[in-house]
Structure formats: C-alpha cells, structure tokens
N, C-alpha and C positions, 0 to 999 in steps of 0.2 A: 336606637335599638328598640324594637317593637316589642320584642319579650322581656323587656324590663318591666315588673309590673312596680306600679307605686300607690293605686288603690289602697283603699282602708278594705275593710271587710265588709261595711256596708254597702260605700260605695259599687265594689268587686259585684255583689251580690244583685242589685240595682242593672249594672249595666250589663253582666252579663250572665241573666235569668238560664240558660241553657247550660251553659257548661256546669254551674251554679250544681242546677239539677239533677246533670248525670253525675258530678262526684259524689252528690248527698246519694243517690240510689245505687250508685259502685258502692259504697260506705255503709250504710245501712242493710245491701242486701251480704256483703262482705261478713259483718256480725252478724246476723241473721241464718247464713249457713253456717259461720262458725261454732255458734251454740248451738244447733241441731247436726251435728256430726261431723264435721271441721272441713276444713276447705283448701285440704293436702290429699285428702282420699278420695281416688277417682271414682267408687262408686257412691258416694255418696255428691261427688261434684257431678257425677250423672242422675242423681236423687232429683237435684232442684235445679238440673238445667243445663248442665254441658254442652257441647258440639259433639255429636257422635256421627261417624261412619264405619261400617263395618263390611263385608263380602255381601250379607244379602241385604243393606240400605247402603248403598257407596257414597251416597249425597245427603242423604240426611233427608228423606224426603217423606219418609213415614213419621214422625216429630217434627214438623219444617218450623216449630218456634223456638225450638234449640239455637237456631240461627241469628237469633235476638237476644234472647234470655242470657247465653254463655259470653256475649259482651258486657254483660253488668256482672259477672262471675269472675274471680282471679282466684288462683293457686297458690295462696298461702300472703302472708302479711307484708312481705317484700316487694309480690309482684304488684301486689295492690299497692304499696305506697310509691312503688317507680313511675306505675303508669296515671295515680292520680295526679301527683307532681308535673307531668309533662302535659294532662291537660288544665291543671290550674294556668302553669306559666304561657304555655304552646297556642290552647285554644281559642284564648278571650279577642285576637287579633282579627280570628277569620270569622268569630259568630260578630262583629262587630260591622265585618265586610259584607259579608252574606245578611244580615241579618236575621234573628233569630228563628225564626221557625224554616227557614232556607236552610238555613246550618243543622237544625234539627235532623232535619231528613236525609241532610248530607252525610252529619256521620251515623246514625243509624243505618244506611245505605253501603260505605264504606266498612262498617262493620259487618252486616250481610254479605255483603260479597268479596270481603278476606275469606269468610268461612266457606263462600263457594268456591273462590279461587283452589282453596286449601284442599275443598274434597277431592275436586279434579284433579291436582296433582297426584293425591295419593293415589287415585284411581289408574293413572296413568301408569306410575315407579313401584304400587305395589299388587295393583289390581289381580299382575297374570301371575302373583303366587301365592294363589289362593287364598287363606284368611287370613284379614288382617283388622286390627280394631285402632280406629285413632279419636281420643278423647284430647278435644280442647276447651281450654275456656279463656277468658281476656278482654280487655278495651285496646288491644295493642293492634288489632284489622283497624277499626275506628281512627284511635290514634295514627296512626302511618295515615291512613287517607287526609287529615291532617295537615300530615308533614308533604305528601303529593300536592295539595295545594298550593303549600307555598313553595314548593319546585318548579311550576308551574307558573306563579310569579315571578320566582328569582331567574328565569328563564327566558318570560316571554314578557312580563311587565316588570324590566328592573326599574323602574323611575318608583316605583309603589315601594322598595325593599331597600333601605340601606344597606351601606356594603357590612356591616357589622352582622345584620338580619339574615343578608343573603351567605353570609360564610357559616355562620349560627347552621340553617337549613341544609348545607352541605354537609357539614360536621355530624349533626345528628342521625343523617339518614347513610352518610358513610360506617361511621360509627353502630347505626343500629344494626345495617344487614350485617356489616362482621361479629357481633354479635350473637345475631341470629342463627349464624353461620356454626359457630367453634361449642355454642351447648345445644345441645341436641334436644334437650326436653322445651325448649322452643319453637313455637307451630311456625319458621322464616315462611312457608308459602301464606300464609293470612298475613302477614307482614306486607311479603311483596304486593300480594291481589289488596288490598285495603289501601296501600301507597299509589297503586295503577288505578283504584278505585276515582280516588281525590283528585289525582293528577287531570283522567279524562272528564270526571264531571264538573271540575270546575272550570277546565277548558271549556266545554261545553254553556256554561253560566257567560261566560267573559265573553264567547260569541253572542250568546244572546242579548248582552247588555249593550253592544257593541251596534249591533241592529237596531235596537231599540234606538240608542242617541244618534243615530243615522236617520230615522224615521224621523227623529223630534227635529233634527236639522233641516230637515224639508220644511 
C-alpha cells in the first residue's frame, strides 16, 4: 500500500519538500485569515482571496489571482483539516513520481482549472437566470487532480499500483463525488474539473516519458 506512510517528521519533511509546503501555507494562511475576521464569512473569505463569479465577471477574470489564492484558502477548521489529511497521506506518492517541481506545477494547475472547470459550469446551469454569485475556496480542485493521477495509474499502469492502492483510489474518488453530490455547499464541479485536471496531464507526462525511453532505446 503506497499510502501507508511510515516516515518520521523529518524524514516526511526531507523527501517530500512540496507537499511539505503547501500544507505549512494552507496552515498558516488558514490562522492568518482566521484572526483577521475568520474563515466561515464569505465576505471576508472574499477579503483575502476567494474564487468569485458573479453575472458581470462569469470567470473570474477581472481578479484572475483568486484562481490560486482560494486554493491555500478553506471554510472553516474542518474543511482544512480533511483536506490537509489527504494531502499529507494521498500526495507524498506522486510528488515522489513526478518529482518535485513537476508536481508543483501539477497541482497548482489542477487547482486553477477546478476553478475554471467550476466557473463554466455555473455559467452554463445558471448563467440564463440572470444573477448569480458563487464564492469558493479549497485545496479539494488540487487534491482531486491528485486523485485523477492515480486513476489514471490504476487504469493504465496497473503493474505501478497494488491492488490495496488501486481499490484505496476507487474508494476515495467514489466516495468523494457522492459526497460532493448530497451537500450542497460543496463546489462538486472544481472537484470533478481538478480530477479531469490530473487525470489528462498526467496522462500527458506518462506519454512523454514514454517517448523519451523510446528515444534513449535507439
């Protein structure tokens, strides 16, 4: 099982400088909004960074750093410690695959275009009735992109995934969209677009590395 971690703290810390990172800066900016006017109240979670679309910015494109910022941003102390928990355990596997500044960009990436996946939809299901305002914030775009990675292993490189690994990554991502599904104050489309995110650019990664040892066989 891959997601067993057995690391010390230091060790943890050493091998996997990225993940490392983003939960000290989910963590830190997490207190940091919370003492400056807490981080339950959407205008203040639109103070220091939300995701916002509204009828006249439908994308978010008048702010376009909202699109980054409201990934290191969570709604309240629960959601922060659910989603730091799944990338302690969940992410150390793929920044180890990728390595690290690959993984970087991956889920920064991942996280940017949950949020674009997410505008589009509403744009599409609420757009034609006139105004409408949607405030997200999360590492859960990121996260899912993620978990689309290793779908995308469990799929197309099962020899990389034990079967313990590969039911783990069913389980999660079943488990998360019915989740997403049944409460509402859940952004499910940055969900799904950050999992579709993962899915196609790590496909994309695995063809290219794929090329590469094709080229070095010649």
């Amino acid at each position: 099982m891959i997601f067993l971690r057995y690391e010390s703290f230091r060790v943890y810390l050493r091998s996997y400088p990225v993940t490392s990172a983003i939960i000290a800066l989910n963590t830190l900016y997490f207190i940091f909004v919370a003492l400056n006017g807490g981080t339950t109240n959407g205008e203040n979670l639109y103070r220091w960074g939300a995701f916002l679309t509204f009828h006249g910015d439908p994308y978010g494109l008048l702010e376009p750093w909202r699109y980054l910022t409201s990934v290191f941003m969570h709604g309240g102390f629960q959601h922060l410690l659910f989603n730091m928990f799944a990338l302690l355990v969940f992410a150390p596997p793929l920044e180890r695959l990728l390595r690290s500044v690959k993984y970087g960009v991956f889920y920064l990436l991942c996280g940017l275009l949950g949020n674009l996946f997410s505008a589009v939809i509403t744009v599409m299901t609420e757009g034609g009735n006139g105004e409408f305002v949607h405030l997200s914030v999360g590492a859960s775009g990121a996260i899912y992109g993620v978990y689309g990675a290793y779908l995308y292993l469990s799929l197309f490189r099962k020899a990389w995934l034990d079967d313990g690994s590969r039911k783990t990554v069913y389980m999660i991502l079943g488990a998360g969209i019915i989740y997403s599904i049944i409460l509402p104050t859940i952004d499910l489309w940055a969900h799904v677009g950050g999992g579709l995110a993962g899915f196609l650019m790590y496909g994309l990664f695995d063809r290219a590395m794929v090329r590469r040892q094709r080229i070095v066989r010649r």
